[in-house]
C-alpha positions as protocol buffer text, in pm:
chain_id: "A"
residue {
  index: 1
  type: UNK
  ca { x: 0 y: 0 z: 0 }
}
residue {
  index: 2
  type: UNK
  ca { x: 139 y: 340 z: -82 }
}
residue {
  index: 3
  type: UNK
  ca { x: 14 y: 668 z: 143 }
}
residue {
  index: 4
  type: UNK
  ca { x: -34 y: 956 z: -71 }
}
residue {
  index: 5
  type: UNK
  ca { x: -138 y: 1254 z: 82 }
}
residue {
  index: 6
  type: UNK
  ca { x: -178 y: 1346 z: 453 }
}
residue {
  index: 7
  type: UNK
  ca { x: -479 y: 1421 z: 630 }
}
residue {
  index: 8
  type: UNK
  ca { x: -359 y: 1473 z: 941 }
}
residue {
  index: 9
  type: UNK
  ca { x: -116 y: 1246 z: 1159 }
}
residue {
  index: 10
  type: UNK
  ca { x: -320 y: 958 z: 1165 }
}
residue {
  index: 11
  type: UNK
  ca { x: -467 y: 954 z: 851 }
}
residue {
  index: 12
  type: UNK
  ca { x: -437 y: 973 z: 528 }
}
residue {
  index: 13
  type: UNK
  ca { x: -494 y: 892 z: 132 }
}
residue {
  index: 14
  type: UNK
  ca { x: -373 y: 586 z: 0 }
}
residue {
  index: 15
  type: UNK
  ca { x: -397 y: 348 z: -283 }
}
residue {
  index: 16
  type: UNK
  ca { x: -403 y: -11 z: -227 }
}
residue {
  index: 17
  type: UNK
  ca { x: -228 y: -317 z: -381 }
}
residue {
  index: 18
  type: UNK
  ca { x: -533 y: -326 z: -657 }
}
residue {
  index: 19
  type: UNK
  ca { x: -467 y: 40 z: -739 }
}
residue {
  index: 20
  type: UNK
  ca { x: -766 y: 174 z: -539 }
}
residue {
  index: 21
  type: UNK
  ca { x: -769 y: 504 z: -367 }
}
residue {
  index: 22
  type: UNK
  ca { x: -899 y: 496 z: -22 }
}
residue {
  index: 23
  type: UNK
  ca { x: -887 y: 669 z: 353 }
}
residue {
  index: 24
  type: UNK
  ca { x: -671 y: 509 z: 594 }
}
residue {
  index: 25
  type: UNK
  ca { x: -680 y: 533 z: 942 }
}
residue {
  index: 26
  type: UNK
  ca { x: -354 y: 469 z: 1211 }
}
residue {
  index: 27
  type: UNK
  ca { x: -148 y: 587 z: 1496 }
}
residue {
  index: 28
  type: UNK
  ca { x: 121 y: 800 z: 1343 }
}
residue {
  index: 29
  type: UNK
  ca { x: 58 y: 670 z: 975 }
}
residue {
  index: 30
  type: UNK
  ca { x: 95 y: 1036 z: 818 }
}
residue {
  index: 31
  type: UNK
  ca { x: 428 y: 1128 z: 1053 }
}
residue {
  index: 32
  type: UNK
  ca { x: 666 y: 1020 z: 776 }
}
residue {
  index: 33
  type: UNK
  ca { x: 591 y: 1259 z: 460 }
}
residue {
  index: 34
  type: UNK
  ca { x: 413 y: 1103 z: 175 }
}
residue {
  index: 35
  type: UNK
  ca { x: 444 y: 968 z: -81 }
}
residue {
  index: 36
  type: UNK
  ca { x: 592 y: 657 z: 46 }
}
residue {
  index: 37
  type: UNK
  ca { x: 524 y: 262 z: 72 }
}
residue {
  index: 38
  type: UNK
  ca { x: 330 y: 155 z: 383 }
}
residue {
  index: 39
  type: UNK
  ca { x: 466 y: -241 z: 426 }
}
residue {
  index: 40
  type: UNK
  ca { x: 377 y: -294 z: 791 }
}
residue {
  index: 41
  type: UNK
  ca { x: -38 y: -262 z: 700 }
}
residue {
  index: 42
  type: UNK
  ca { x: -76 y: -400 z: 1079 }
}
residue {
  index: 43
  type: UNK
  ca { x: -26 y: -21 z: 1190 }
}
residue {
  index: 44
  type: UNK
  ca { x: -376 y: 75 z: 964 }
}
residue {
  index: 45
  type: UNK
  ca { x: -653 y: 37 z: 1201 }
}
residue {
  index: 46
  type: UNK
  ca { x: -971 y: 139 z: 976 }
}
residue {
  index: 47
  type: UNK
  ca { x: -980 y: 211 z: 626 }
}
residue {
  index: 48
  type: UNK
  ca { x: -1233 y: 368 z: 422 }
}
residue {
  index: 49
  type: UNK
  ca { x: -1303 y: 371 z: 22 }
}
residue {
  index: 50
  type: UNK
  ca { x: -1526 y: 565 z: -184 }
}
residue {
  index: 51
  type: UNK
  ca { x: -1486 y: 887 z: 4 }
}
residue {
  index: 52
  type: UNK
  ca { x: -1546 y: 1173 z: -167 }
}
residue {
  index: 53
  type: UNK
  ca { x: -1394 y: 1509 z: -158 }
}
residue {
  index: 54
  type: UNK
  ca { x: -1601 y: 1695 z: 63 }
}
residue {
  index: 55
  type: UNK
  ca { x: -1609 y: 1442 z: 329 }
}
residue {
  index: 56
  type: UNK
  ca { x: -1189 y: 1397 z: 325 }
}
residue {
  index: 57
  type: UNK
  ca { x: -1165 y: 1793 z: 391 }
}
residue {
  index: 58
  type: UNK
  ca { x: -1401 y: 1750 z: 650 }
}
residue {
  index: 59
  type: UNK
  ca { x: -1168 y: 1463 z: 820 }
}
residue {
  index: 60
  type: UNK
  ca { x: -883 y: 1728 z: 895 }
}
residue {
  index: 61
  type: UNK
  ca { x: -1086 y: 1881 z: 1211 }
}
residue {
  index: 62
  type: UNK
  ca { x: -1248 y: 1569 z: 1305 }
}
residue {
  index: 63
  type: UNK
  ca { x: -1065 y: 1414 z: 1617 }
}
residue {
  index: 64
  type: UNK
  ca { x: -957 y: 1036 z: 1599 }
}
residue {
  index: 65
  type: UNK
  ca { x: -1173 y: 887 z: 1864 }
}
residue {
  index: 66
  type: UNK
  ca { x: -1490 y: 1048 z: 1728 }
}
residue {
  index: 67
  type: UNK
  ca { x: -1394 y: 875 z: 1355 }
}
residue {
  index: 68
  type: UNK
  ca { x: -1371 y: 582 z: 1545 }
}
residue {
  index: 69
  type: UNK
  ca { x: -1688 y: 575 z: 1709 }
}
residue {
  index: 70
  type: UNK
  ca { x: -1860 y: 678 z: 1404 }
}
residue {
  index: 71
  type: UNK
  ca { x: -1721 y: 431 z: 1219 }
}
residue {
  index: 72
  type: UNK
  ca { x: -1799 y: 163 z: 1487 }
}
residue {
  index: 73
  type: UNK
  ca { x: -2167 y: 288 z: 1488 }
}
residue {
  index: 74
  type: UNK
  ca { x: -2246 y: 279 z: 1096 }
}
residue {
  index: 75
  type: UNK
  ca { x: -2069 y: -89 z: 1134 }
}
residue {
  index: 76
  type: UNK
  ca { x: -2316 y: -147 z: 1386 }
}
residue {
  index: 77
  type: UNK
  ca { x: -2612 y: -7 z: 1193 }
}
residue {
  index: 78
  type: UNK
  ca { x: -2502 y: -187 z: 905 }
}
residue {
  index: 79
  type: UNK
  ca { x: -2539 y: -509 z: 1090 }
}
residue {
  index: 80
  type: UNK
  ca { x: -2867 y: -475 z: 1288 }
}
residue {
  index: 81
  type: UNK
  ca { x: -3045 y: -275 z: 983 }
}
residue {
  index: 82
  type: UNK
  ca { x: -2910 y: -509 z: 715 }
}
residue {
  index: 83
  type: UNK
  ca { x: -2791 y: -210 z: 514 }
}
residue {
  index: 84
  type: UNK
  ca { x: -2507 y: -150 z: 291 }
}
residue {
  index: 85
  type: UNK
  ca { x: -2438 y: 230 z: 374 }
}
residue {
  index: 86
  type: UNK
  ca { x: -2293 y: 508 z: 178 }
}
residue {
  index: 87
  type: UNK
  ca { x: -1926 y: 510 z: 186 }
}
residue {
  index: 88
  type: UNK
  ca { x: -1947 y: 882 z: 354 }
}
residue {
  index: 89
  type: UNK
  ca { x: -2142 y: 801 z: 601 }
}
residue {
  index: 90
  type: UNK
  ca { x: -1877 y: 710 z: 871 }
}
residue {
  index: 91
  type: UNK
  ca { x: -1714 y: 1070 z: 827 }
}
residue {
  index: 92
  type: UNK
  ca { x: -2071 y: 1272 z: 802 }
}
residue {
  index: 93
  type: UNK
  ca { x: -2139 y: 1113 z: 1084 }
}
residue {
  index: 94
  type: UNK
  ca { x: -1878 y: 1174 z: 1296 }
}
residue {
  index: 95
  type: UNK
  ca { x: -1864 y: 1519 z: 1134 }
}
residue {
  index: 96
  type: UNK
  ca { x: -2200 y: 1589 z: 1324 }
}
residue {
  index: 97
  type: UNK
  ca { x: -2136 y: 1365 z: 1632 }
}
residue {
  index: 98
  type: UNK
  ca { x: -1793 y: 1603 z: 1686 }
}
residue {
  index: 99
  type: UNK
  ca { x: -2003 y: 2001 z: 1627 }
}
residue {
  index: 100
  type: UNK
  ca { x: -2257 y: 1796 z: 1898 }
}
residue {
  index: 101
  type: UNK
  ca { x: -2013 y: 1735 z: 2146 }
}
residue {
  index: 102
  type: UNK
  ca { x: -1888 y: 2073 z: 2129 }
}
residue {
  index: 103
  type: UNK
  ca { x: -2168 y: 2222 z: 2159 }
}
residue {
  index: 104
  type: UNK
  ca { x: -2288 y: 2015 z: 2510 }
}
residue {
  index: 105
  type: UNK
  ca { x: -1982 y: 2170 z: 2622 }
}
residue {
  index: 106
  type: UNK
  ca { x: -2077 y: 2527 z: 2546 }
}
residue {
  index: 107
  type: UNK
  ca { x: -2413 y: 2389 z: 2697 }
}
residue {
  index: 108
  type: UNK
  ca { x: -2594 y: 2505 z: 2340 }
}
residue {
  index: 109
  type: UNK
  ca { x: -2859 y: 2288 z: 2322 }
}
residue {
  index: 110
  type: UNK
  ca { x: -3104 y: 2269 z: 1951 }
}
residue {
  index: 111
  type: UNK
  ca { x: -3402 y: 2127 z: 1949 }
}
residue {
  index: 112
  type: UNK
  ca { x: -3539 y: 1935 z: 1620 }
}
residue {
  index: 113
  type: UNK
  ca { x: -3939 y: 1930 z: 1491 }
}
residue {
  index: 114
  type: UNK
  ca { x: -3913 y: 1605 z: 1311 }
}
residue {
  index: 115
  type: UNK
  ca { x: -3834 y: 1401 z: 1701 }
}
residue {
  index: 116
  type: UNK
  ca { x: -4189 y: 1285 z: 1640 }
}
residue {
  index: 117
  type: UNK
  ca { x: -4207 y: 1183 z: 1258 }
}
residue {
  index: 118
  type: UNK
  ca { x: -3850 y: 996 z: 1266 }
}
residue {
  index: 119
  type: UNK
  ca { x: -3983 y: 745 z: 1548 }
}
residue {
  index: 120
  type: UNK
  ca { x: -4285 y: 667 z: 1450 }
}
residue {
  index: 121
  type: UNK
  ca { x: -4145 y: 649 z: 1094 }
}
residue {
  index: 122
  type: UNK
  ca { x: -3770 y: 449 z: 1162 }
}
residue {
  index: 123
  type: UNK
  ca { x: -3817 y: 265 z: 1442 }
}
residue {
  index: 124
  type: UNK
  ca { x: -3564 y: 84 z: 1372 }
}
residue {
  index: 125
  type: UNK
  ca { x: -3286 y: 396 z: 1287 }
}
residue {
  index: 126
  type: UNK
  ca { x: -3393 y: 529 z: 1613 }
}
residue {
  index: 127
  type: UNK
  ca { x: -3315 y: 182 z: 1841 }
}
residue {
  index: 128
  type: UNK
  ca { x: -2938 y: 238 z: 1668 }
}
residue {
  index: 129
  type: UNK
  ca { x: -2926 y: 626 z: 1718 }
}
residue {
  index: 130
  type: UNK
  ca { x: -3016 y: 579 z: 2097 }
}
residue {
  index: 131
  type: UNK
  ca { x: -2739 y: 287 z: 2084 }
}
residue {
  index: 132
  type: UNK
  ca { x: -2519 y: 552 z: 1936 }
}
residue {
  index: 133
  type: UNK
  ca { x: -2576 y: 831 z: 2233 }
}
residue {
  index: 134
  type: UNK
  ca { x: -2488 y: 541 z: 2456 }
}
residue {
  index: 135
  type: UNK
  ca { x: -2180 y: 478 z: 2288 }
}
residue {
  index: 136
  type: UNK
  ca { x: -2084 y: 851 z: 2244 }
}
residue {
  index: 137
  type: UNK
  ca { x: -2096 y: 829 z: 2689 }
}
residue {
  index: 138
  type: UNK
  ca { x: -1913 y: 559 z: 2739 }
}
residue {
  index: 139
  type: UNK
  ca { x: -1607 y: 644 z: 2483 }
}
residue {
  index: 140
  type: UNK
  ca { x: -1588 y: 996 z: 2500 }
}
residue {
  index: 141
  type: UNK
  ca { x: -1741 y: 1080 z: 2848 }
}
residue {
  index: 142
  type: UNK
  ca { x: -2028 y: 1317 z: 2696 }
}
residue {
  index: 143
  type: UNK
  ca { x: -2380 y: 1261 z: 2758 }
}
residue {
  index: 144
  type: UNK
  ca { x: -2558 y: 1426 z: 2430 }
}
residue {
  index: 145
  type: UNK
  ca { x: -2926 y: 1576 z: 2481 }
}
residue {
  index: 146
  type: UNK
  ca { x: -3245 y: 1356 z: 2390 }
}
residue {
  index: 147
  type: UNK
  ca { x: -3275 y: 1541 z: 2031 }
}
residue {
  index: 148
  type: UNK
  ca { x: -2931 y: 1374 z: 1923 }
}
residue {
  index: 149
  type: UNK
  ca { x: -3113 y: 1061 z: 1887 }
}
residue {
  index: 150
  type: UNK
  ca { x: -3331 y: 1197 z: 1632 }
}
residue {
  index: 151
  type: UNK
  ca { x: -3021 y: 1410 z: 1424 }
}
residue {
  index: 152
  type: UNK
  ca { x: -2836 y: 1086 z: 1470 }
}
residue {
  index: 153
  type: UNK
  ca { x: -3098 y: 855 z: 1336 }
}
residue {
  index: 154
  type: UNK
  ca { x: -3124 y: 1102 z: 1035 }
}
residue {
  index: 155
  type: UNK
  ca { x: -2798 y: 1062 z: 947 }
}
residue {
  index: 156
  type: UNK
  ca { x: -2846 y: 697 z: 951 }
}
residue {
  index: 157
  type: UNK
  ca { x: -3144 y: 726 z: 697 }
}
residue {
  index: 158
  type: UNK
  ca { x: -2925 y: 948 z: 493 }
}
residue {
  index: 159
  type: UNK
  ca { x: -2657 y: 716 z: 493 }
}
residue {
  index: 160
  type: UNK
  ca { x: -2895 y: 438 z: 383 }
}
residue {
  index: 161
  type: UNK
  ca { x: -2993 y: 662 z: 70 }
}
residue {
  index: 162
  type: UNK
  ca { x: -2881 y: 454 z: -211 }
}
residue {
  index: 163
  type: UNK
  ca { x: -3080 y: 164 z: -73 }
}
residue {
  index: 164
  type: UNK
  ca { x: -3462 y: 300 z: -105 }
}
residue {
  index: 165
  type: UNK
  ca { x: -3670 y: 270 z: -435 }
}
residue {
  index: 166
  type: UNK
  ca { x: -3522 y: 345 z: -747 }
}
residue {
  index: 167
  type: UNK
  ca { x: -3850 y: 500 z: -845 }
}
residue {
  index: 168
  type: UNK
  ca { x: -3892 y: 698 z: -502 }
}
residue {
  index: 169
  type: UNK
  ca { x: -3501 y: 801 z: -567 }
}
residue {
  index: 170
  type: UNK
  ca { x: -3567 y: 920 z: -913 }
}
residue {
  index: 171
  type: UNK
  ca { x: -3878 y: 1141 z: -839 }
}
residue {
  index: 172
  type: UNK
  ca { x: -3689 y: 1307 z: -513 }
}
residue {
  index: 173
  type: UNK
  ca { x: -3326 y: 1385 z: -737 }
}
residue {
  index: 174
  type: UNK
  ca { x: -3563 y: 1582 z: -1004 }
}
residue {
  index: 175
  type: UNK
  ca { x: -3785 y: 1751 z: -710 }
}
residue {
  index: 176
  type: UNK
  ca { x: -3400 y: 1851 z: -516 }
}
residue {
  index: 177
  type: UNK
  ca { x: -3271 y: 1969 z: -892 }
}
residue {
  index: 178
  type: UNK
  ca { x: -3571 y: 2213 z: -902 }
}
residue {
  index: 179
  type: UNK
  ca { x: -3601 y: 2286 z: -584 }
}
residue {
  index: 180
  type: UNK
  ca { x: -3191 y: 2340 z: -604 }
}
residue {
  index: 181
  type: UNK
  ca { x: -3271 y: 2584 z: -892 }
}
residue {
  index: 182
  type: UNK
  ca { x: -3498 y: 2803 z: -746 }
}
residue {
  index: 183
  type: UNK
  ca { x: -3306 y: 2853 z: -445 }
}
residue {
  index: 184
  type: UNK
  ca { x: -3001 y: 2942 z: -674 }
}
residue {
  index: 185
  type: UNK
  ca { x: -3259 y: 3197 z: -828 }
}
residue {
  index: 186
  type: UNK
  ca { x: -3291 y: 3334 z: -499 }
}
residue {
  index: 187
  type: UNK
  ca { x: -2975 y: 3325 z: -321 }
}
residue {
  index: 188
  type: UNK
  ca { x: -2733 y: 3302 z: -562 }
}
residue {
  index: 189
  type: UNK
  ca { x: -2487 y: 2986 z: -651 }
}
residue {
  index: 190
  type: UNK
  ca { x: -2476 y: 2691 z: -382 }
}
residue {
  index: 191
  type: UNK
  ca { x: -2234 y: 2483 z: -329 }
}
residue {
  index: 192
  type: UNK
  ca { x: -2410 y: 2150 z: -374 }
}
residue {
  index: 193
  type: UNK
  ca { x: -2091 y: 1999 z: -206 }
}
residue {
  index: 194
  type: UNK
  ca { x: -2118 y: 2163 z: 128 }
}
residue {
  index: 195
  type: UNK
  ca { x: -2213 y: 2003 z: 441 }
}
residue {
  index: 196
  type: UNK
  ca { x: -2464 y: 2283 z: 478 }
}
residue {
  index: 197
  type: UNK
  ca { x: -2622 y: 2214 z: 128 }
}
residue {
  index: 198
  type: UNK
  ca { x: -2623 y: 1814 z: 266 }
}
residue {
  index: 199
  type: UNK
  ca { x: -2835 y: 1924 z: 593 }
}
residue {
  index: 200
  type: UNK
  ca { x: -3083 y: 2073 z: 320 }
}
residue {
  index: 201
  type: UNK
  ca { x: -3115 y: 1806 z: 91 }
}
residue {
  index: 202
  type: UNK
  ca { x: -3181 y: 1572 z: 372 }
}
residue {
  index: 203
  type: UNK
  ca { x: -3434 y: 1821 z: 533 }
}
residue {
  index: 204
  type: UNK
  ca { x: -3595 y: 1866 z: 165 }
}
residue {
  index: 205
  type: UNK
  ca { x: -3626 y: 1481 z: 126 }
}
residue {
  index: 206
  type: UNK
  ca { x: -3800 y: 1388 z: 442 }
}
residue {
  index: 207
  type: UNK
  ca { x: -4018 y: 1675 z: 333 }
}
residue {
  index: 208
  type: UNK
  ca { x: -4132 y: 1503 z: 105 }
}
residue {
  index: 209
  type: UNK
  ca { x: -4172 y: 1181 z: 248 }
}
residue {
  index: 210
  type: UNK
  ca { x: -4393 y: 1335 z: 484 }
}
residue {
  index: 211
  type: UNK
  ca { x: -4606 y: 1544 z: 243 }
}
residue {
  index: 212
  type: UNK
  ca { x: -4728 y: 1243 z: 49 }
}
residue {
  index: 213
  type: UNK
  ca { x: -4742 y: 998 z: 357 }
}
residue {
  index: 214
  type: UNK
  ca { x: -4985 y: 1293 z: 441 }
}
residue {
  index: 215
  type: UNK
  ca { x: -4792 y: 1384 z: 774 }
}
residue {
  index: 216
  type: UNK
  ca { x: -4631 y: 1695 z: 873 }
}
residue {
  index: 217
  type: UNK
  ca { x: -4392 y: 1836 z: 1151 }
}
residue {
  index: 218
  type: UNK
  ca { x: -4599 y: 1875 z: 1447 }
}
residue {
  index: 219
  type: UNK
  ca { x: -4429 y: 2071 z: 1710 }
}
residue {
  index: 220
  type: UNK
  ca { x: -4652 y: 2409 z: 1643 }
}
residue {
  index: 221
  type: UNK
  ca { x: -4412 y: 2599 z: 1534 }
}
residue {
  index: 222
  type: UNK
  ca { x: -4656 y: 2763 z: 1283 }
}
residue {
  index: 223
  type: UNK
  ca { x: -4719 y: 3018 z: 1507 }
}
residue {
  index: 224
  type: UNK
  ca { x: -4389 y: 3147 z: 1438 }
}
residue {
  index: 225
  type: UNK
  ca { x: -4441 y: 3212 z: 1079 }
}
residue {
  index: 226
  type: UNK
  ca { x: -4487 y: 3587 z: 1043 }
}
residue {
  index: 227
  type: UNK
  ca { x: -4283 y: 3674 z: 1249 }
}
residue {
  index: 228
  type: UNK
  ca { x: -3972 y: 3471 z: 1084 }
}
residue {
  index: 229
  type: UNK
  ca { x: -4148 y: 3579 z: 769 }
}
residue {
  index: 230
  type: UNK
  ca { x: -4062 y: 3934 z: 853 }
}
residue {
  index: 231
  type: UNK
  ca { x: -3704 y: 3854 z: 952 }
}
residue {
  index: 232
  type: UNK
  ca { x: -3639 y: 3676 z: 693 }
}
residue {
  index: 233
  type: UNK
  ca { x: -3825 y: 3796 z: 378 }
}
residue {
  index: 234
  type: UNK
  ca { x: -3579 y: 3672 z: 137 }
}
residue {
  index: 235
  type: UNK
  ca { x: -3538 y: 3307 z: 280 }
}
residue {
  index: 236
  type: UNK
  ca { x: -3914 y: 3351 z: 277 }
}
residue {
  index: 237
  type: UNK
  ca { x: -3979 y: 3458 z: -62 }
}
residue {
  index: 238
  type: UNK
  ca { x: -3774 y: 3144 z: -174 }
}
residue {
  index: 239
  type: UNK
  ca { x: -3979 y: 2914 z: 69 }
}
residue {
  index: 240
  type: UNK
  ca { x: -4288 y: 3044 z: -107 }
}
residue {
  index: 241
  type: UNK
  ca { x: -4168 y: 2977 z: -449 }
}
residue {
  index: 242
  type: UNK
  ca { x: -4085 y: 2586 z: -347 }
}
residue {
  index: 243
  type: UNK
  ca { x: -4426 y: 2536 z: -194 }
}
residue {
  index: 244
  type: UNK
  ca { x: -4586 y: 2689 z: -494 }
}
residue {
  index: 245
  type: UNK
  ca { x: -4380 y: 2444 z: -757 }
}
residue {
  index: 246
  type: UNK
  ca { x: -4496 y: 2173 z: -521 }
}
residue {
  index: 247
  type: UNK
  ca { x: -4841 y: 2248 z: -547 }
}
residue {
  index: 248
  type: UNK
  ca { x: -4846 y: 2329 z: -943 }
}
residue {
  index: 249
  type: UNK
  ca { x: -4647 y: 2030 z: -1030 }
}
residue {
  index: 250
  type: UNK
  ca { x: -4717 y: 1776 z: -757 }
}
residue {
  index: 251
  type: UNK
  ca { x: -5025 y: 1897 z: -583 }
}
residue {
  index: 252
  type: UNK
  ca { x: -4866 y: 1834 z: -255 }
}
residue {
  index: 253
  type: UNK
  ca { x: -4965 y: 2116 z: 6 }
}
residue {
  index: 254
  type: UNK
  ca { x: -4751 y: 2203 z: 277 }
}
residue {
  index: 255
  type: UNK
  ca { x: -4877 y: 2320 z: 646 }
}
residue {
  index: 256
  type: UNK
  ca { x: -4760 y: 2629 z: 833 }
}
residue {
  index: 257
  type: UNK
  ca { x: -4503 y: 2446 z: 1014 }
}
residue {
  index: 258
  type: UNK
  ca { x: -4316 y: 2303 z: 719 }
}
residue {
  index: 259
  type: UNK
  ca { x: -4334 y: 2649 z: 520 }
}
residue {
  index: 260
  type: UNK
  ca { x: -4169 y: 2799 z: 893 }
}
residue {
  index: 261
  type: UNK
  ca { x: -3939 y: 2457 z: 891 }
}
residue {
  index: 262
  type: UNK
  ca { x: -3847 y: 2532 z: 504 }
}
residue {
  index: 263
  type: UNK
  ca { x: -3766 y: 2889 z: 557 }
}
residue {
  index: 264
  type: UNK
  ca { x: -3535 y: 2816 z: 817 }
}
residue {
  index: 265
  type: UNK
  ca { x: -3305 y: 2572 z: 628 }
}
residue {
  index: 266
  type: UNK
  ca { x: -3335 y: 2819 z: 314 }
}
residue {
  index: 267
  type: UNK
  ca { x: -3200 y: 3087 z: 552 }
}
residue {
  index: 268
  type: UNK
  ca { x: -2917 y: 2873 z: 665 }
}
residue {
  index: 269
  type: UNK
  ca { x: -2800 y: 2787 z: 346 }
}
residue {
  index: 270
  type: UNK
  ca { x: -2867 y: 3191 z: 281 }
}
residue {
  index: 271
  type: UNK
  ca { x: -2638 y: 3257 z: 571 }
}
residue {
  index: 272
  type: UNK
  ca { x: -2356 y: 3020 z: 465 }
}
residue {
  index: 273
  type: UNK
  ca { x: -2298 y: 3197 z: 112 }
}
residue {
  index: 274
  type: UNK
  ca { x: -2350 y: 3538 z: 314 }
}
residue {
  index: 275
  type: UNK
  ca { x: -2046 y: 3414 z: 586 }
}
């Protein structure tokens, strides 16, 4: 195996006997400068292929024992939920398990209005998620709040992405592309390869799921509407303009709470290109 490129110290880009690029994880692997031929593979403790760009930036500020864990978890998802997962999903994962451990250390705390929807609709993504929170106590010492069973379950679903229908996955790529388009018509360019663009796509999915199972986010949040509308009128405008291609093409109708739950990811994505 050769090592490529560092990372950071303990890991790194390689390519394997067959010629295949991957991510490899060890103590120390990335301390002598690369290129160079790794012969003593015992020293690579995880390895991961098909990772794409975004994700291996993302690995440079992730700590080693929260790769770890994540890694253990999707191997333990993969297992009990009989699920090959996307090849991202490890770092993704532990890209969100490591911002939620930082922030129970500021003592931030964020809610999420889909707790409801994501139990009663992946039972089984939430038994792992709540196996996950365990996990995240007993390796890294931090107990995460109830809701990170719910964001950690999501990321599970998202992970399990290439697995759904083929005809459910074809219909939700050409609703994101439009929806993608009109948010680019409002905000300007996005970069489709950004974590924060990922967060939307997933939000913009479930949407959907729950617009034609006929649900909805049901924390009454509605209430808030006007007055994010007024804070907000460009995240709002944009909102307005999904919800109205979703009714013209699709005749699905969206409550208060999702048009409030929209805005709010619009706005972040707004934010990110503003920052």
């Amino acid at each position: 195996m050769w090592v490529l490129k560092k990372i950071n110290n303990n890991c790194a880009l390689a390519r394997d006997a067959d010629g295949q690029d991957l991510v490899v994880f060890g103590k120390g692997i990335a301390y002598r400068r690369p290129p160079y031929e790794l012969k003593d593979l015992s020293v690579v403790e995880r390895t991961f292929y098909g990772v794409g760009g975004a994700s291996i930036a993302a690995l440079k500020d992730i700590p080693e024992d929260v790769l770890l864990l994540a890694a253990d978890i999707i191997d333990y998802a993969s297992e009990r939920l009989d699920v090959e997962f996307n090849p991202n999903a490890p770092v993704t994962l532990a890209d969100h398990i490591n911002f939620a451990v930082q922030r129970v250390r500021q003592s931030v705390v964020i809610e999420t209005p889909l707790s409801f929807d994501v139990m009663r609709l992946y039972p089984h993504e939430v038994a792992v998620a709540k196996r996950a929170v365990t996990l995240t106590k007993s390796r890294l010492g931090v107990e995460l709040p109830p809701a990170e069973v719910t964001n950690i379950a999501l990321h599970l679903i998202d992970g399990e992405a290439e697995q759904s229908n083929m005809q459910a996955t074809v219909e939700a790529t050409r609703v994101l592309e439009e929806v993608t388009r009109i948010v680019c018509e409002h905000i300007g360019d996005v970069d489709t390869g950004s974590f924060t663009y990922a967060r939307f796509a997933m939000h913009v999915r479930f949407l959907l799921d729950r617009v034609k199972a006929g649900g909805e986010v049901d924390e009454g949040f509605g209430t808030m509407l006007p007055v994010m509308k007024d804070a907000y009128p460009e995240a709002y405008a944009c909102a307005a303009d999904i919800l109205a291609y979703f009714l013209g093409s699709h005749g699905w109708e969206c409550s208060e709470n999702e048009t409030l739950y929209l805005l709010m990811h619009v706005q972040r994505l707004r934010a990110s290109i503003d920052g």
